[in-house]
C-alpha positions as a Python dict, from the first residue, in 0.01 Angstrom:
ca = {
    (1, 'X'): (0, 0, 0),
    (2, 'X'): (375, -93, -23),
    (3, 'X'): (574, -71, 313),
    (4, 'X'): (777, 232, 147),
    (5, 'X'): (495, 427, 58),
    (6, 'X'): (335, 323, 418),
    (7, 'X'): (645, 466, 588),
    (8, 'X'): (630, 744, 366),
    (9, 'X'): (238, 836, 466),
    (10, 'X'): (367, 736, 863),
    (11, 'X'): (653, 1028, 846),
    (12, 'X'): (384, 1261, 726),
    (13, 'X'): (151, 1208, 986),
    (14, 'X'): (-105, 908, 901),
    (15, 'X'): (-106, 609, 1057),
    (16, 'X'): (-290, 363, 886),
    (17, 'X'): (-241, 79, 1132),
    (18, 'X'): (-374, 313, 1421),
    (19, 'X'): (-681, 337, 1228),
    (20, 'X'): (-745, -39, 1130),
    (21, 'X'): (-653, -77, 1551),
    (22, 'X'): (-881, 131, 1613),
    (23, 'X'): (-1183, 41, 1401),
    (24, 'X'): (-1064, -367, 1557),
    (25, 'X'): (-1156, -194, 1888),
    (26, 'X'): (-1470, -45, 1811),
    (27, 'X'): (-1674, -355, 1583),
    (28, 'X'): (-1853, -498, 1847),
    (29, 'X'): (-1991, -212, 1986),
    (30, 'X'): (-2133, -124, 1654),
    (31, 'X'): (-2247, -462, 1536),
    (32, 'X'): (-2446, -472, 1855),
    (33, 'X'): (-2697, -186, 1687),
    (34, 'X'): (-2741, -400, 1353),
    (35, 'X'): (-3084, -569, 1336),
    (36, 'X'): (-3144, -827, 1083),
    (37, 'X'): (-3207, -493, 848),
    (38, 'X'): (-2808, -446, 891),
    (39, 'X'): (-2637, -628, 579),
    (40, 'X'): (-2252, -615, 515),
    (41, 'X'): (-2173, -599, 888),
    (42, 'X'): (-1826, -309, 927),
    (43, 'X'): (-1567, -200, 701),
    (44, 'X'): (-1747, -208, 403),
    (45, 'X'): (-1734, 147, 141),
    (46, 'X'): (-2092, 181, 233),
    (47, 'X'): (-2378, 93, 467),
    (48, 'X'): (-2646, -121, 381),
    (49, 'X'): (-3003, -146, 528),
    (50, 'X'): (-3270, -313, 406),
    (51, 'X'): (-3555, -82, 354),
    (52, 'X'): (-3820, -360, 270),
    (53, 'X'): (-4012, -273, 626),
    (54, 'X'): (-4091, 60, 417),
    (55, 'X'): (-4329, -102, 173),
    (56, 'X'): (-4600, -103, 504),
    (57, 'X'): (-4615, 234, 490),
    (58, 'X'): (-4884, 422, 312),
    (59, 'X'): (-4635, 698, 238),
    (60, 'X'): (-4350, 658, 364),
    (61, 'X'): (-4190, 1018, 416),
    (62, 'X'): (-3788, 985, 470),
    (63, 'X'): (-3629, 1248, 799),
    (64, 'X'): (-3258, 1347, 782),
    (65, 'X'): (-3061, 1545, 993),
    (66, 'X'): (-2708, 1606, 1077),
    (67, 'X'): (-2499, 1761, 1300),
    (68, 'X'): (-2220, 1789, 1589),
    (69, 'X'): (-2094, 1859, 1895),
    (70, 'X'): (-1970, 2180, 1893),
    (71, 'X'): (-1666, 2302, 2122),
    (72, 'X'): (-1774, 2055, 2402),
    (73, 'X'): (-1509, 1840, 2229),
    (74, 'X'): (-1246, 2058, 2367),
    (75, 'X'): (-1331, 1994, 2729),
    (76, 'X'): (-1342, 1630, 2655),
    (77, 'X'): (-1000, 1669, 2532),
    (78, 'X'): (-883, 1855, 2833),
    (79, 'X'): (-979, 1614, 3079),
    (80, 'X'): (-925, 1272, 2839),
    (81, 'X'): (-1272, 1163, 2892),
    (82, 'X'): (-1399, 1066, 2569),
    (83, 'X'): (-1729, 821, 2592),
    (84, 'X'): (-1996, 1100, 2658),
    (85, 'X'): (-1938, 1284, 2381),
    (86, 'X'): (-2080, 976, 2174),
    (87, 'X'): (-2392, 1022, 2312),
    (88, 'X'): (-2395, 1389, 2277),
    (89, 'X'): (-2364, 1338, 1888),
    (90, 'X'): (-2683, 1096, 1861),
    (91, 'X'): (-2866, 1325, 2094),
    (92, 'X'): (-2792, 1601, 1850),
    (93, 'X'): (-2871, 1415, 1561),
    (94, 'X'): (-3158, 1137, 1628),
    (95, 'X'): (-3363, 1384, 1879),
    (96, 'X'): (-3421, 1634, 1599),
    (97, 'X'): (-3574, 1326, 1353),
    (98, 'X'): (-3795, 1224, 1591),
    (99, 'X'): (-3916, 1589, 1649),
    (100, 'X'): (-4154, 1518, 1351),
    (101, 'X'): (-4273, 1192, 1449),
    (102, 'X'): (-4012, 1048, 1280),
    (103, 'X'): (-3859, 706, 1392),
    (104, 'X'): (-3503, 660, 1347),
    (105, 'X'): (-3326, 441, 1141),
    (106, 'X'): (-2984, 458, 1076),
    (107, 'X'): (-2691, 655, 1124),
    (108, 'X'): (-2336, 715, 1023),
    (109, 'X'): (-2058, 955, 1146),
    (110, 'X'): (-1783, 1065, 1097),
    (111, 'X'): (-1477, 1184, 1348),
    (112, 'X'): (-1129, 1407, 1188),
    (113, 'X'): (-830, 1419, 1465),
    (114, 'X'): (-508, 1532, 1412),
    (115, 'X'): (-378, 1192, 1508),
    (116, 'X'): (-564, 823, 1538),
    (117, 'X'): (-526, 699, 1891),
    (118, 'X'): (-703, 414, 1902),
    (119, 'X'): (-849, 363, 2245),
    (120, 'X'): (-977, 740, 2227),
    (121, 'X'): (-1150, 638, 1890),
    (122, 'X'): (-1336, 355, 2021),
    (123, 'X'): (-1416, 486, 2302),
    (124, 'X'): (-1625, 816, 2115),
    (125, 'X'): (-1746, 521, 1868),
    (126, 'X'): (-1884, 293, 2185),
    (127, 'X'): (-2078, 589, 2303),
    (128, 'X'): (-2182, 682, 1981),
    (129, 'X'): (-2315, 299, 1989),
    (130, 'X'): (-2467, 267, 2309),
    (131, 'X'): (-2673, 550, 2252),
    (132, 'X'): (-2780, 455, 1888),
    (133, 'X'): (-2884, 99, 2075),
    (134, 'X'): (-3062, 328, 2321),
    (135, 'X'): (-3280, 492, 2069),
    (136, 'X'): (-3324, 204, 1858),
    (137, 'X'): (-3046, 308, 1584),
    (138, 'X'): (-2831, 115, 1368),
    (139, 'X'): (-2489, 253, 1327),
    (140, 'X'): (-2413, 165, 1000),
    (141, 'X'): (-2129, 330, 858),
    (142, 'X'): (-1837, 540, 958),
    (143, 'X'): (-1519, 727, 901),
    (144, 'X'): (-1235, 863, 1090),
    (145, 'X'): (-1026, 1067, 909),
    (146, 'X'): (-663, 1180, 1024),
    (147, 'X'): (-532, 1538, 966),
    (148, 'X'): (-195, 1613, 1066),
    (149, 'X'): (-77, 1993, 1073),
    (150, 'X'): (-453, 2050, 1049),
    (151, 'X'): (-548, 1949, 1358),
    (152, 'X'): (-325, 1914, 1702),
    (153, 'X'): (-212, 1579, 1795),
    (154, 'X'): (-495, 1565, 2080),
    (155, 'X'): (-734, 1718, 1870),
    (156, 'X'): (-1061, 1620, 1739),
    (157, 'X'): (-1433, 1727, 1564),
    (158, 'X'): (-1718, 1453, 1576),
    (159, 'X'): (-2003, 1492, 1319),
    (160, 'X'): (-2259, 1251, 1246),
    (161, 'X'): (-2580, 1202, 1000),
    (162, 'X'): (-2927, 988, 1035),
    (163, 'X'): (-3220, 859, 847),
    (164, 'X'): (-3546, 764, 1008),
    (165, 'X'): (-3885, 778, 846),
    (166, 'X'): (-4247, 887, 920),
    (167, 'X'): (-4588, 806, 772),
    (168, 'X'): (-4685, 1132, 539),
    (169, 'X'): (-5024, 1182, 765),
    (170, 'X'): (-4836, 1169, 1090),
    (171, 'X'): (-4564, 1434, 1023),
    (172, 'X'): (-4564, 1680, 1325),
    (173, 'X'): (-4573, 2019, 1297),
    (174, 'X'): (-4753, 2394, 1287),
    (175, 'X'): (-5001, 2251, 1108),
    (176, 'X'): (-5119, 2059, 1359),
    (177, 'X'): (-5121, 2299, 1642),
    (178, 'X'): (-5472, 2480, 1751),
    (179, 'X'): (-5580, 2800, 1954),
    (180, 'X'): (-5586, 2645, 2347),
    (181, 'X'): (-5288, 2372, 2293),
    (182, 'X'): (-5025, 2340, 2593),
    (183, 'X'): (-4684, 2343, 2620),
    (184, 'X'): (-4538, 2094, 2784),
    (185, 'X'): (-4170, 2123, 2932),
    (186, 'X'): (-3902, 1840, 2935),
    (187, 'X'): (-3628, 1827, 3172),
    (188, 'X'): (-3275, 1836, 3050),
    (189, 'X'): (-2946, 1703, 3179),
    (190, 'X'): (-2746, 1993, 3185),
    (191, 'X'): (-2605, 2148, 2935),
    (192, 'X'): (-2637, 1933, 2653),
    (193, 'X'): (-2421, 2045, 2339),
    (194, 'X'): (-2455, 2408, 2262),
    (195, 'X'): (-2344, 2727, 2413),
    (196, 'X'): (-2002, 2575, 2531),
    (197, 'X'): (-1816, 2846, 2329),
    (198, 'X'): (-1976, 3113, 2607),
    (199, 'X'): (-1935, 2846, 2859),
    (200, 'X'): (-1526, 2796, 2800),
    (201, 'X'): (-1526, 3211, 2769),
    (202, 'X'): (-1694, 3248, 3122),
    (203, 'X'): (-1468, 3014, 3301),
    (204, 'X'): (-1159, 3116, 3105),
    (205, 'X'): (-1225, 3529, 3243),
    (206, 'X'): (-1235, 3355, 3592),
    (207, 'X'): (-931, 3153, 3611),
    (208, 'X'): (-1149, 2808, 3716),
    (209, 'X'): (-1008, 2516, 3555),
    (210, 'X'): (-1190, 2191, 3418),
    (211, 'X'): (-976, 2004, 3675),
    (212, 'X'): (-1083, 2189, 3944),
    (213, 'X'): (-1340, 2104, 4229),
    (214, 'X'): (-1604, 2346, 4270),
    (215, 'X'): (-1889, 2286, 4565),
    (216, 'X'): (-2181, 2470, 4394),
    (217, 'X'): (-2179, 2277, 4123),
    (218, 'X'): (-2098, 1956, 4289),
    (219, 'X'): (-1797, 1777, 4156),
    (220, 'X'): (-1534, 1811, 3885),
    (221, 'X'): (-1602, 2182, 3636),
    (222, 'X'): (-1514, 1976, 3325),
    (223, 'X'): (-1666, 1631, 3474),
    (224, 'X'): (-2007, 1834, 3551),
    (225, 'X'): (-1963, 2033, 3234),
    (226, 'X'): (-1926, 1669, 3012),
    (227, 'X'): (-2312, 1542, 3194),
    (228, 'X'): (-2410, 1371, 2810),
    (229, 'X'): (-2712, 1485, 2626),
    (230, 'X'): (-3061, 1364, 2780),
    (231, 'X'): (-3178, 1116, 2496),
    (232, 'X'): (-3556, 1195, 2439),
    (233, 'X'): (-3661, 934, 2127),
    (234, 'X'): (-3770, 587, 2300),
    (235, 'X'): (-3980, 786, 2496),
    (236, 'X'): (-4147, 990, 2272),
    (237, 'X'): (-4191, 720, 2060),
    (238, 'X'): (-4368, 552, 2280),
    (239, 'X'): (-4541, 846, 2414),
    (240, 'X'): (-4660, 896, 2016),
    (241, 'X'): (-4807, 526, 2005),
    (242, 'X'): (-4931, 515, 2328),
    (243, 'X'): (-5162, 863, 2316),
    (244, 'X'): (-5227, 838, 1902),
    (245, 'X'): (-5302, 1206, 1850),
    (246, 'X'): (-5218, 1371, 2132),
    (247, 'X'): (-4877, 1563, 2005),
    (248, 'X'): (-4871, 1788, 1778),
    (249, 'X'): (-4554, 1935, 1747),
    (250, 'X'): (-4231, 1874, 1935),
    (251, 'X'): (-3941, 2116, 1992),
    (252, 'X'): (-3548, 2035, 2052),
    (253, 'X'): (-3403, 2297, 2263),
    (254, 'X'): (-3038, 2340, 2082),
    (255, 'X'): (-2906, 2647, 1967),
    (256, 'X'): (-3058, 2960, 2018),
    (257, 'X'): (-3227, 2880, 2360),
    (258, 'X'): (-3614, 2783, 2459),
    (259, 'X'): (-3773, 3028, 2282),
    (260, 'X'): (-3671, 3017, 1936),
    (261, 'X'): (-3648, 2672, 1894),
    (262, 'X'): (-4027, 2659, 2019),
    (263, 'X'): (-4144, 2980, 1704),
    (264, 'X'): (-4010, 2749, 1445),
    (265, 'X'): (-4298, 2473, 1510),
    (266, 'X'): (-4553, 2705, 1577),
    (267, 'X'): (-4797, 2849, 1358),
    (268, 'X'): (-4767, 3205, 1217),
    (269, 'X'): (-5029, 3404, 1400),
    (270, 'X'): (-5011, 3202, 1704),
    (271, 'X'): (-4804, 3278, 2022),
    (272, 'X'): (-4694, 3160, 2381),
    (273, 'X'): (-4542, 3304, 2720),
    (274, 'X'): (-4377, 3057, 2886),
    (275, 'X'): (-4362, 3083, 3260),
    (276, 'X'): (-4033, 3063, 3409),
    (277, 'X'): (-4195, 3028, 3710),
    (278, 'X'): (-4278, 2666, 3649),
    (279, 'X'): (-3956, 2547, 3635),
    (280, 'X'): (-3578, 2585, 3824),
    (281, 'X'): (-3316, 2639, 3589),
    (282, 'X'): (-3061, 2404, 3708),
    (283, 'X'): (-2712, 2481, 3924),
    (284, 'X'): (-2458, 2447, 3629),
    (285, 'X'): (-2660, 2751, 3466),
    (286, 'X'): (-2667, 2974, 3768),
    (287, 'X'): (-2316, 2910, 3865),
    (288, 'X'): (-2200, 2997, 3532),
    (289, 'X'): (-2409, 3311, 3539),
    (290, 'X'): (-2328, 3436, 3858),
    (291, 'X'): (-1921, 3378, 3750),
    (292, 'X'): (-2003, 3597, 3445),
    (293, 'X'): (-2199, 3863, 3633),
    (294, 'X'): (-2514, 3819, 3416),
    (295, 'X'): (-2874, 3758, 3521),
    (296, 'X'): (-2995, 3392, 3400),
    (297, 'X'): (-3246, 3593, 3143),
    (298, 'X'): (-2961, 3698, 2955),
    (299, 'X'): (-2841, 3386, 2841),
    (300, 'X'): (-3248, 3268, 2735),
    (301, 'X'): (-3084, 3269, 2354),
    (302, 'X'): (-2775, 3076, 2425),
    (303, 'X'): (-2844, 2811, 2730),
    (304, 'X'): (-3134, 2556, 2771),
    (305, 'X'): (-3159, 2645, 3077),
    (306, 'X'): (-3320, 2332, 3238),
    (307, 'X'): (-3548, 2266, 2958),
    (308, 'X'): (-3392, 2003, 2655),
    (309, 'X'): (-3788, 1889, 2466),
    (310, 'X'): (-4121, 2080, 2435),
    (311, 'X'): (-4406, 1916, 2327),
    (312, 'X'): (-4740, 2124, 2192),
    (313, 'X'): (-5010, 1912, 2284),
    (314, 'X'): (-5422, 1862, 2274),
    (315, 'X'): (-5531, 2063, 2598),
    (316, 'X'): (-5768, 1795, 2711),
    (317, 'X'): (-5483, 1520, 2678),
    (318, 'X'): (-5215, 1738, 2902),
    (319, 'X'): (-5240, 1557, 3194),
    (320, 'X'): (-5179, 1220, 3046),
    (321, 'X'): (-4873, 1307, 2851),
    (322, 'X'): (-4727, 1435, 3136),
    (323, 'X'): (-4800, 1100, 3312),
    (324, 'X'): (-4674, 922, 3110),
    (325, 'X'): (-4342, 1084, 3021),
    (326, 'X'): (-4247, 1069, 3409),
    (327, 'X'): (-4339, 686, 3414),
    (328, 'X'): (-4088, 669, 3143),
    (329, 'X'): (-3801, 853, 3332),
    (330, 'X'): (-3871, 1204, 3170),
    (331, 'X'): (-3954, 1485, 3456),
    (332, 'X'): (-4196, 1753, 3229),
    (333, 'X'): (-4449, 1997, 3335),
    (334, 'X'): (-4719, 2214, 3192),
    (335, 'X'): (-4496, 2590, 3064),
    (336, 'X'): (-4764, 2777, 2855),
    (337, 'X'): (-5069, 2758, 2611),
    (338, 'X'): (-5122, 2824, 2309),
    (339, 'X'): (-5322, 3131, 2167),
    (340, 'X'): (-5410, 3297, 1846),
    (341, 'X'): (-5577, 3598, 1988),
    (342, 'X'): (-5470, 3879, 1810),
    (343, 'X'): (-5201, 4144, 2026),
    (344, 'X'): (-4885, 4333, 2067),
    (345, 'X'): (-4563, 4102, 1975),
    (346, 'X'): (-4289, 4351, 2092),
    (347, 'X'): (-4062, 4169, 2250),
    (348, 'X'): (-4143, 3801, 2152),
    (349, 'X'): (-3882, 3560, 1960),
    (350, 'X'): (-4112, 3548, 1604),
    (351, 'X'): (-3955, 3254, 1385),
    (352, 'X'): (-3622, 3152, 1407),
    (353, 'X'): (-3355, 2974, 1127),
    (354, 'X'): (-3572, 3115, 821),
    (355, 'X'): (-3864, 2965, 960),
    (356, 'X'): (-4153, 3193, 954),
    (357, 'X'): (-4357, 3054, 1279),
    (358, 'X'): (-4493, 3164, 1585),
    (359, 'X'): (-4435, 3418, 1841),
    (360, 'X'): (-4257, 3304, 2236),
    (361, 'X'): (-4173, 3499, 2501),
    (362, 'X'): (-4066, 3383, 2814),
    (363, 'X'): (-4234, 3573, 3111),
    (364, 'X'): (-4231, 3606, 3501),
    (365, 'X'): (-3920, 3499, 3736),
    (366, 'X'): (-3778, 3164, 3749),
    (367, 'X'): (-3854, 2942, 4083),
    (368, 'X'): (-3617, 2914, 4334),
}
């Protein structure tokens, strides 16, 4: 580009040399996720992997799956922290491949702001990185994209997309799940990256500020509010290899709460009450309810609640998969079983995001 024309695209908005800045800042935390299956290293048009590891598989089935952040962003932006949200993205995206068995391969992503400020850009990017290391992802490709009088100066969306694969006879799923299986519950960290639209409502109606210090909850609103997304694929993984077998479906709590998200791997016919009273919906989601005056039931479609993974598993095989996802840092607990005893659905979640599944209710009061 000529220096007229780059002052010309600088008075408009873009600033080109802010972006190369930025991606300078950011290529070491990305080549530290490329394996030797990583060719081209960063900057090239496209990402290139070498798929050649594929031709061990019997049939090889390919798992996509994209997706964002959500408003979460915008309390990020408020407060001018900017490395958790990384991880919130690869949660978002990676968790929900390896929710058929799938292990991940590679992802890319893409982030549009209003304007490029470099340190904020590699900072998102090095979380983005760290947790695509953590789950055993390259980060191959990328784009930021700047959109003045689109988006504010401070503003930003983060999006991202990955690719892992799965042996055809392994896939996880309905198919898999029998009359007598258990539920298993897996702790989340909070949060995680959906409902923040109610959550920015609720504190908005009260007056309480992301700045501001608030004891029952125990630090920092915004700095409590920004806890990153649990990361559940190295462990389930491993969990997978170590107990051949033993899962048959997996669920990612995200939007729409526990109870959906659990129909859409179950069976048609088949349903489950889940007992609150196993578990203690954590203080960020009781806070929140008490400041909007609702009981924590109410938001069962919106919130996690204290539960980010559910696992459907062989009854007999329970106990062990619990073991061994709390020797590898992941608190879960038995939460229901399985039946496909014909009765009354009234009042159960049947199916969820055109998927025609099971039936889940959630039952009982939660624990103190």
């Amino acid at each position: 580009m000529t220096s007229s024309a780059s002052r010309s695209y600088a008075e408009a908005g873009v600033d080109t040399a802010a972006g190369d800045l930025a991606v300078e800042l950011m290529k070491s935390a990305v080549g530290a996720t490329h394996g030797p299956q990583v060719l081209g290293g960063v900057g090239g048009f496209a990402g290139l992997f070498d798929a050649s590891a594929l031709l061990g598989y019997r049939r090889p089935l390919l798992a996509t799956s994209t997706d964002g952040v959500g408003t979460k962003v915008a309390i990020a932006q408020a407060l001018d922290i900017h490395h958790t949200i990384g991880q919130d993205l690869v949660a978002m995206v990676v968790d929900d491949i390896v929710v058929v068995g799938a292990t991940p391969l590679f992802m890319t992503d893409y982030i549009a702001c209003g304007t490029v400020h470099p340190e904020r850009i590699a900072a998102i990017v090095r979380g983005i990185a760290e947790a695509c290391s953590a789950t055993g992802t390259a980060l191959v490709g990328g784009e930021t994209a700047e959109h003045p009088g689109l988006l504010g100066a401070d503003d930003y969306d983060v999006a991202g997309a990955a690719v892992g694969v799965v042996e055809a006879d392994a896939v996880l799923g309905p198919e898999r799940v029998t009359d007598g299986d258990v539920v298993i519950a897996m702790a989340s960290s909070g949060l995680h990256s959906n409902g923040f639209s109610l959550v920015r409502h609720i504190l908005a109606r009260n007056g309480v500020g992301y700045h501001d210090t608030s004891d029952a909850l125990g630090g920092v609103v915004g700095e409590v509010l920004l806890e990153p997304t649990a990361l559940y694929t190295a462990p389930l993984l491993e969990l997978l290899a170590a107990h051949p077998g033993a899962v048959h479906a997996l669920s990612h709590v995200t939007g729409g709460g526990i109870a959906a998200n659990l129909a859409r791997v179950l069976p048609v016919g088949s349903w489950v009450e889940l007992d609150r009273g196993t578990w203690s919906p954590p203080a960020v989601f009781r806070v929140l309810s008490d400041m909007a005056g609702d009981p924590l039931e109410s938001a069962e479609g919106t919130w996690n609640l204290g539960i980010g993974m559910l696992a459907v598993v062989d009854a007999a095989q329970a106990s062990a998969v619990i073991a061994a996802l709390d020797a590898r840092g992941v608190r879960s607990w038995q939460a229901g079983t399985v039946s496909t005893s014909r009765r009354e659905l009234a009042g159960f979640e049947q199916g969820a995001k055109g998927v025609d599944g099971g039936a889940v209710r959630l039952v009982g009061a939660y624990a103190g």
